[in-house]
MMTF fields as JSON, N, C-alpha, C and O atoms, coordinates in Angstrom:
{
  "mmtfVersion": "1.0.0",
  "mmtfProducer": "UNKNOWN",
  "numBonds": 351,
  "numAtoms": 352,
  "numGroups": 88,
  "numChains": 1,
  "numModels": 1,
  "chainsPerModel": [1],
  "groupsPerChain": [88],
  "chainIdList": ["A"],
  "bondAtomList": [4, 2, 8, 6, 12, 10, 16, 14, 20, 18, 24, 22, 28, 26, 32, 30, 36, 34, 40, 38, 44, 42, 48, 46, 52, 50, 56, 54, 60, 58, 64, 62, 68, 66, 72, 70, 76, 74, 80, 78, 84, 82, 88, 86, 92, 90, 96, 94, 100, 98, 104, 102, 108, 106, 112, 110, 116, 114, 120, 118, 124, 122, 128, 126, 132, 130, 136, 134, 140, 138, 144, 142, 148, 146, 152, 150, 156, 154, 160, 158, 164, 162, 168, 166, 172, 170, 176, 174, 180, 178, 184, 182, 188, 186, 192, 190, 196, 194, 200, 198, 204, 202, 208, 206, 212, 210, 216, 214, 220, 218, 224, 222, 228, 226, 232, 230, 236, 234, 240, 238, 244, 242, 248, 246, 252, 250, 256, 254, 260, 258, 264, 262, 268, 266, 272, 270, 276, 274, 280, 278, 284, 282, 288, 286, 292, 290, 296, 294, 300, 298, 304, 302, 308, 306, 312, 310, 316, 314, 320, 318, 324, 322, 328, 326, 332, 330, 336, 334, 340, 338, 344, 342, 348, 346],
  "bondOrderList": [1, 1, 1, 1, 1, 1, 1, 1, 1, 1, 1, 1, 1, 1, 1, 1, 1, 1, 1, 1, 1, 1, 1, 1, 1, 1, 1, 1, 1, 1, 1, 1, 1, 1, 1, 1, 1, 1, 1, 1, 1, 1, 1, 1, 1, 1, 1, 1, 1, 1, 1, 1, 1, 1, 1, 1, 1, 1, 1, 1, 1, 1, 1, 1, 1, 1, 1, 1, 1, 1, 1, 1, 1, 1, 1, 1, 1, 1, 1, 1, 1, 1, 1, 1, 1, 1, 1],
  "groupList": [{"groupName": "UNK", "atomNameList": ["N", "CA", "C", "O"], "elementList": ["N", "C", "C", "O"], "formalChargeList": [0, 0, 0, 0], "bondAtomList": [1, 0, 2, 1, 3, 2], "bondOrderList": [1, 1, 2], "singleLetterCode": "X", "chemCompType": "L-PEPTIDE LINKING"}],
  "groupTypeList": [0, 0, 0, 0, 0, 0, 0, 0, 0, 0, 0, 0, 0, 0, 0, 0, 0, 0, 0, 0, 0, 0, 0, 0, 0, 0, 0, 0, 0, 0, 0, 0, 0, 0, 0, 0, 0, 0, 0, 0, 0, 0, 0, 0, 0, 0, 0, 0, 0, 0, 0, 0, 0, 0, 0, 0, 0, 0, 0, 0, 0, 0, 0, 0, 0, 0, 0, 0, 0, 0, 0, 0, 0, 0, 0, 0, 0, 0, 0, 0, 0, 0, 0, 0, 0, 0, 0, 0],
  "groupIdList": [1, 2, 3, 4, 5, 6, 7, 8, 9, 10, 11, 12, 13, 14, 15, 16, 17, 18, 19, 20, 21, 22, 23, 24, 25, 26, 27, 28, 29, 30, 31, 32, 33, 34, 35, 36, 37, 38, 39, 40, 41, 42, 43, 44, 45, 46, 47, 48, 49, 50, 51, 52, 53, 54, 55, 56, 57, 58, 59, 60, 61, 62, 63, 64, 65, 66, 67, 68, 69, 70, 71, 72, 73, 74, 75, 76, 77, 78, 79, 80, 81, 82, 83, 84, 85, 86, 87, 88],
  "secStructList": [7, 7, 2, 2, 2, 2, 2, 2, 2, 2, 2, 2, 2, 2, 2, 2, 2, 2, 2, 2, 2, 2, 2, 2, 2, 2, 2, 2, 2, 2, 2, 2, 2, 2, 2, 2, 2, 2, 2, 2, 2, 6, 6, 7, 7, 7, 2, 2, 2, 2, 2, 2, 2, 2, 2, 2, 2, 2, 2, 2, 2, 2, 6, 6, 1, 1, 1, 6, 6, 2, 2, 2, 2, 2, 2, 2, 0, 0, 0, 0, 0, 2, 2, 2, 2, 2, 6, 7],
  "xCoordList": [3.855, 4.029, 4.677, 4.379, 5.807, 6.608, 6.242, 5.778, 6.448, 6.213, 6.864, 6.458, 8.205, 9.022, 8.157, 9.349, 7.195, 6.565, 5.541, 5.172, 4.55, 4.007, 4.244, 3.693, 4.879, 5.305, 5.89, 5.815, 6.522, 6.826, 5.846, 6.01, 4.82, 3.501, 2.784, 2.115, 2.78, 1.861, 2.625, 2.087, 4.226, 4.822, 4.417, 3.884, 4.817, 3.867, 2.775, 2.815, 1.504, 0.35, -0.097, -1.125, 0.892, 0.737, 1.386, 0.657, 2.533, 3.43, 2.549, 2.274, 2.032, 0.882, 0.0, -0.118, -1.044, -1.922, -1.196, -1.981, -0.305, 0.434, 0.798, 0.955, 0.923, 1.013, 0.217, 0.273, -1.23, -2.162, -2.693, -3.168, -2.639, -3.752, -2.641, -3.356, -1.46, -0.631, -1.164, -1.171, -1.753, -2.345, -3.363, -3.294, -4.579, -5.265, -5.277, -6.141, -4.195, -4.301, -3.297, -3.659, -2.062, -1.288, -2.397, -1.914, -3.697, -4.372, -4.874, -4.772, -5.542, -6.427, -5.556, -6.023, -4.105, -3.545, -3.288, -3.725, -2.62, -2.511, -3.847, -3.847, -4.961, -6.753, -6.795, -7.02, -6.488, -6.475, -5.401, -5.707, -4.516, -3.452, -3.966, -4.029, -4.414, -5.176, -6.175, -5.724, -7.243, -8.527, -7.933, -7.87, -7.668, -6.957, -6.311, -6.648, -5.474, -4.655, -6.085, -6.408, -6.537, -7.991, -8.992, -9.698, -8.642, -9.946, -8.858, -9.516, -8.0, -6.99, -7.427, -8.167, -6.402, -6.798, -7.91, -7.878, -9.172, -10.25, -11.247, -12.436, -10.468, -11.608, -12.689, -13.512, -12.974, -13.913, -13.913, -13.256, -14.749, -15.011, -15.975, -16.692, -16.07, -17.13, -16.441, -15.661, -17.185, -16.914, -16.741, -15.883, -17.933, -17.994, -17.244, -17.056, -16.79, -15.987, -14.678, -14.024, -14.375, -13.012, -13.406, -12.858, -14.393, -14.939, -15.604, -15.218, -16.448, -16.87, -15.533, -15.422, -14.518, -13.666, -12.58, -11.509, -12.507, -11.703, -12.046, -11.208, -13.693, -14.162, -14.461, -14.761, -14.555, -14.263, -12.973, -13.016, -11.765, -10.879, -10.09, -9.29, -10.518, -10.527, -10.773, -10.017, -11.952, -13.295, -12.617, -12.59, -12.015, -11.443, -9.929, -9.112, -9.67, -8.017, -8.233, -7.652, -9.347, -9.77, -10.007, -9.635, -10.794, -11.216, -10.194, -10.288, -8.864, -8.134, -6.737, -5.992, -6.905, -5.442, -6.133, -5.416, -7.418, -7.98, -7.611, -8.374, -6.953, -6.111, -4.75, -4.09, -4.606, -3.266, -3.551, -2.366, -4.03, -4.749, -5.11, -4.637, -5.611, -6.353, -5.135, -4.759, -4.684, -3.057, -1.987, -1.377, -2.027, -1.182, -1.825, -1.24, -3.062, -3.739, -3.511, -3.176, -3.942, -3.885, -2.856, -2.843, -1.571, -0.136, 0.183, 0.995, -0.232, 0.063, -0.643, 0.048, -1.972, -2.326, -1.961, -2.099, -1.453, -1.051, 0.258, 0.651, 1.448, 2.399, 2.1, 2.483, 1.648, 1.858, 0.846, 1.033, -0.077, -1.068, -1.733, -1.84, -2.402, -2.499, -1.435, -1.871, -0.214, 0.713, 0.864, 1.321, 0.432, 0.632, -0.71, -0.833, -1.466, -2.956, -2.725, -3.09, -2.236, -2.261, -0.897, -1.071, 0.415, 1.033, 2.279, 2.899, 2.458, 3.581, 4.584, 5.702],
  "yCoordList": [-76.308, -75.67, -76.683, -77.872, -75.856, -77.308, -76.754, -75.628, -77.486, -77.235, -76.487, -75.689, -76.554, -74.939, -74.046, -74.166, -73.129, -72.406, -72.182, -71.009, -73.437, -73.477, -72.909, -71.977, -73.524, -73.48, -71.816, -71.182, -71.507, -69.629, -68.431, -67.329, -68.886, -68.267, -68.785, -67.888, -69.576, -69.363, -68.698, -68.163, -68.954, -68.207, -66.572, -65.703, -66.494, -64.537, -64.514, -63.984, -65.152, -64.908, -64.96, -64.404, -65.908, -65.442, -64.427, -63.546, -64.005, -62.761, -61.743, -60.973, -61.645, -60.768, -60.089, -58.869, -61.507, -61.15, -61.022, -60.356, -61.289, -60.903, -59.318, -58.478, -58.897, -57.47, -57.093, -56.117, -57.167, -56.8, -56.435, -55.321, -57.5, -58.023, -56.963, -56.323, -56.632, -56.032, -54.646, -54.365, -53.395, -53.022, -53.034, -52.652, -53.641, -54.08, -54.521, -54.096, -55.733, -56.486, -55.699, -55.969, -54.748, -53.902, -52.573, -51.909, -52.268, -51.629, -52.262, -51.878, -53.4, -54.426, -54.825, -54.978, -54.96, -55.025, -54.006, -54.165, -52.75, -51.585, -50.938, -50.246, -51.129, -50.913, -51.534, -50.996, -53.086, -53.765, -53.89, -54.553, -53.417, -53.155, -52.116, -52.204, -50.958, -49.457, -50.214, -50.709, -50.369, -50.728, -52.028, -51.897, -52.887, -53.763, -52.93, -53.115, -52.201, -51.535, -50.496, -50.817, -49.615, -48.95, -49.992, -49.73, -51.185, -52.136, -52.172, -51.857, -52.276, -53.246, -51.68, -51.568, -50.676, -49.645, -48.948, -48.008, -49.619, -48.641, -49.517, -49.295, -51.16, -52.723, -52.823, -53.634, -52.213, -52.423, -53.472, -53.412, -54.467, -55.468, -55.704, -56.701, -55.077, -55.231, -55.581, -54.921, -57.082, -57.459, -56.434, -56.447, -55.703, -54.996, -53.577, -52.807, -53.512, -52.259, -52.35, -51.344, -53.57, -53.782, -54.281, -54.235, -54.643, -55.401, -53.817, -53.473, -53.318, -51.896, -51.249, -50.636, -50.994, -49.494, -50.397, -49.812, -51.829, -52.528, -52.834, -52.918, -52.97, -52.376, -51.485, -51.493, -50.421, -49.242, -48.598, -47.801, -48.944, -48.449, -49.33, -48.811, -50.625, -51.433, -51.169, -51.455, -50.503, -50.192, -49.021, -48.953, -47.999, -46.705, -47.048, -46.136, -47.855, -48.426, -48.916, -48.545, -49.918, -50.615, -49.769, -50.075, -48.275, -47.541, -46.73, -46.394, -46.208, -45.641, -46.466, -45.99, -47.817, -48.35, -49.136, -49.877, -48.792, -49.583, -49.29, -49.892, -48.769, -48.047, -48.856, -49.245, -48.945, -49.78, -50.828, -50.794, -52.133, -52.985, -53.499, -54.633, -53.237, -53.076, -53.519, -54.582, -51.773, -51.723, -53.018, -53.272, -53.73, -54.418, -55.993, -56.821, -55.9, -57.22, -57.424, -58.409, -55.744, -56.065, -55.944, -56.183, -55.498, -55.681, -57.11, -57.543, -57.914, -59.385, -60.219, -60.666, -60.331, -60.355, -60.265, -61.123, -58.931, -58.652, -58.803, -58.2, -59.511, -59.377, -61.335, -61.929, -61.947, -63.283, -64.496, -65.651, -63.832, -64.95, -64.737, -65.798, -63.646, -63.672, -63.935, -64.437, -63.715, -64.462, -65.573, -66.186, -66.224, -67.566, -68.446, -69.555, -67.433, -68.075, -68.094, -68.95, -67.243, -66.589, -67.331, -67.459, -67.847, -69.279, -68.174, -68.471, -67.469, -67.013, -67.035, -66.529],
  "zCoordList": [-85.363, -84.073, -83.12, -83.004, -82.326, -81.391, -80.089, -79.907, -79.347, -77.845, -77.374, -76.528, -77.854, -77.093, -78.003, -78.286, -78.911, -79.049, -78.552, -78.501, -77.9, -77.248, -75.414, -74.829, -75.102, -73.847, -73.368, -72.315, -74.807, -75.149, -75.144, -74.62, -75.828, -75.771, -74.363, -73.85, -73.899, -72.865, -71.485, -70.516, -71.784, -70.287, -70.79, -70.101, -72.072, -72.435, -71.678, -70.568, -72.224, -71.628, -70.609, -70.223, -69.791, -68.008, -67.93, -67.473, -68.162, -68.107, -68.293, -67.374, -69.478, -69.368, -68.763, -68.651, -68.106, -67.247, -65.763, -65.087, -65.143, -63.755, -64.411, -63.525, -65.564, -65.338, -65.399, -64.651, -66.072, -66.006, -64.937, -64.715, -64.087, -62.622, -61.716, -60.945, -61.568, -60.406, -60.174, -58.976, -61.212, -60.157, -59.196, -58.027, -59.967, -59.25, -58.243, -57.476, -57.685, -56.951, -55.555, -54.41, -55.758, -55.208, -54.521, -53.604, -54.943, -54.616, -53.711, -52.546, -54.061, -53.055, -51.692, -50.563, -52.119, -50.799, -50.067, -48.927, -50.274, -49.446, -48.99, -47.972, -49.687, -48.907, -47.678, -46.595, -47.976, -47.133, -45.872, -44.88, -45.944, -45.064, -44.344, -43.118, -45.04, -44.346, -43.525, -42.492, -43.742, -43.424, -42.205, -40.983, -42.791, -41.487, -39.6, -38.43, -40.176, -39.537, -38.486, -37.342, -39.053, -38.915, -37.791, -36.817, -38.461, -37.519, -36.604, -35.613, -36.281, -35.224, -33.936, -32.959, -34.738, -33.812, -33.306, -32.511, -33.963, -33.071, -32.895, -33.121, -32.23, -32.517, -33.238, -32.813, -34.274, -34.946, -36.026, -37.066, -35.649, -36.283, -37.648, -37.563, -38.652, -39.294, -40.889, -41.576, -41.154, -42.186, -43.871, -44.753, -43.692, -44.928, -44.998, -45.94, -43.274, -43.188, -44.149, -44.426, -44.605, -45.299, -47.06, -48.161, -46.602, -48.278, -49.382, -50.499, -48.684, -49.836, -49.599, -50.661, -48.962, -50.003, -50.171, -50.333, -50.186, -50.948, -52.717, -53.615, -52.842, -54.132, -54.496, -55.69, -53.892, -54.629, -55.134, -56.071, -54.504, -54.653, -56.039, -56.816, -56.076, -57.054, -58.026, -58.955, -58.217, -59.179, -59.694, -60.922, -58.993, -59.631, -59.752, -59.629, -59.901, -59.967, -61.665, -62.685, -61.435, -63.166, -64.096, -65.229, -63.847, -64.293, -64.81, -65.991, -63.887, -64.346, -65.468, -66.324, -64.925, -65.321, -67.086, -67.758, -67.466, -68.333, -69.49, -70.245, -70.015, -71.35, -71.468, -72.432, -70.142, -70.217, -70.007, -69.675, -69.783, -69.562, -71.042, -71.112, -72.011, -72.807, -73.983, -74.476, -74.15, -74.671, -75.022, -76.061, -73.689, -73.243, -74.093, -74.791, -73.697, -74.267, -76.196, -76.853, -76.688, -77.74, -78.328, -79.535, -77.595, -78.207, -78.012, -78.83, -77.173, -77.012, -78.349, -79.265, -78.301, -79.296, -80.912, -81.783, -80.994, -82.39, -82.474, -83.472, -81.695, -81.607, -81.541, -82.548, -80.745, -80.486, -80.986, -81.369, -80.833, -81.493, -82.524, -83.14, -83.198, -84.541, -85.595, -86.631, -85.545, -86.244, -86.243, -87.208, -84.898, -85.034, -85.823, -86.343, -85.612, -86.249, -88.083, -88.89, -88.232, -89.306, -90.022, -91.234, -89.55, -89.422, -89.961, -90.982, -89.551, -89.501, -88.252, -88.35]
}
């Protein structure tokens, strides 16, 4: 194994997980943009006013996107590193 294979497989496996993590994290920001926006206009200050339907909306984001998520992991997997384990 050489380091340009190395260095190949691991830019995949971040590649990976940044697709993984984007919706999640594209949810977490537009909640938060709503809910932000919401506090600005009606001064309401409350910490958890932004933290619970930033996890919930999270929570049903994971829930729905988890097939693909999943998918994605074990095509990486069976495509990149069991071959390499396996020394092909």
């Amino acid at each position: 194994m050489t380091d340009q294979s190395i260095y190949d497989i691991l830019r995949q496996g971040l590649w990976t997980a940044v697709l993984m993590s984007t919706p999640l994290l594209a949810v977490a920001l537009a909640t938060g943009v709503v809910i932000g926006l919401f506090q600005a206009l009606t001064s309401i200050q409350e910490n958890t006013l932004t933290f619970v339907p930033k996890v919930g909306a999270m929570l049903v984001v994971f829930w729905v996107s988890m097939s693909f998520m999943t998918s994605m992991l074990v095509t990486f997997f069976r495509d990149r590193i069991i071959p390499m384990i396996a020394g092909g």
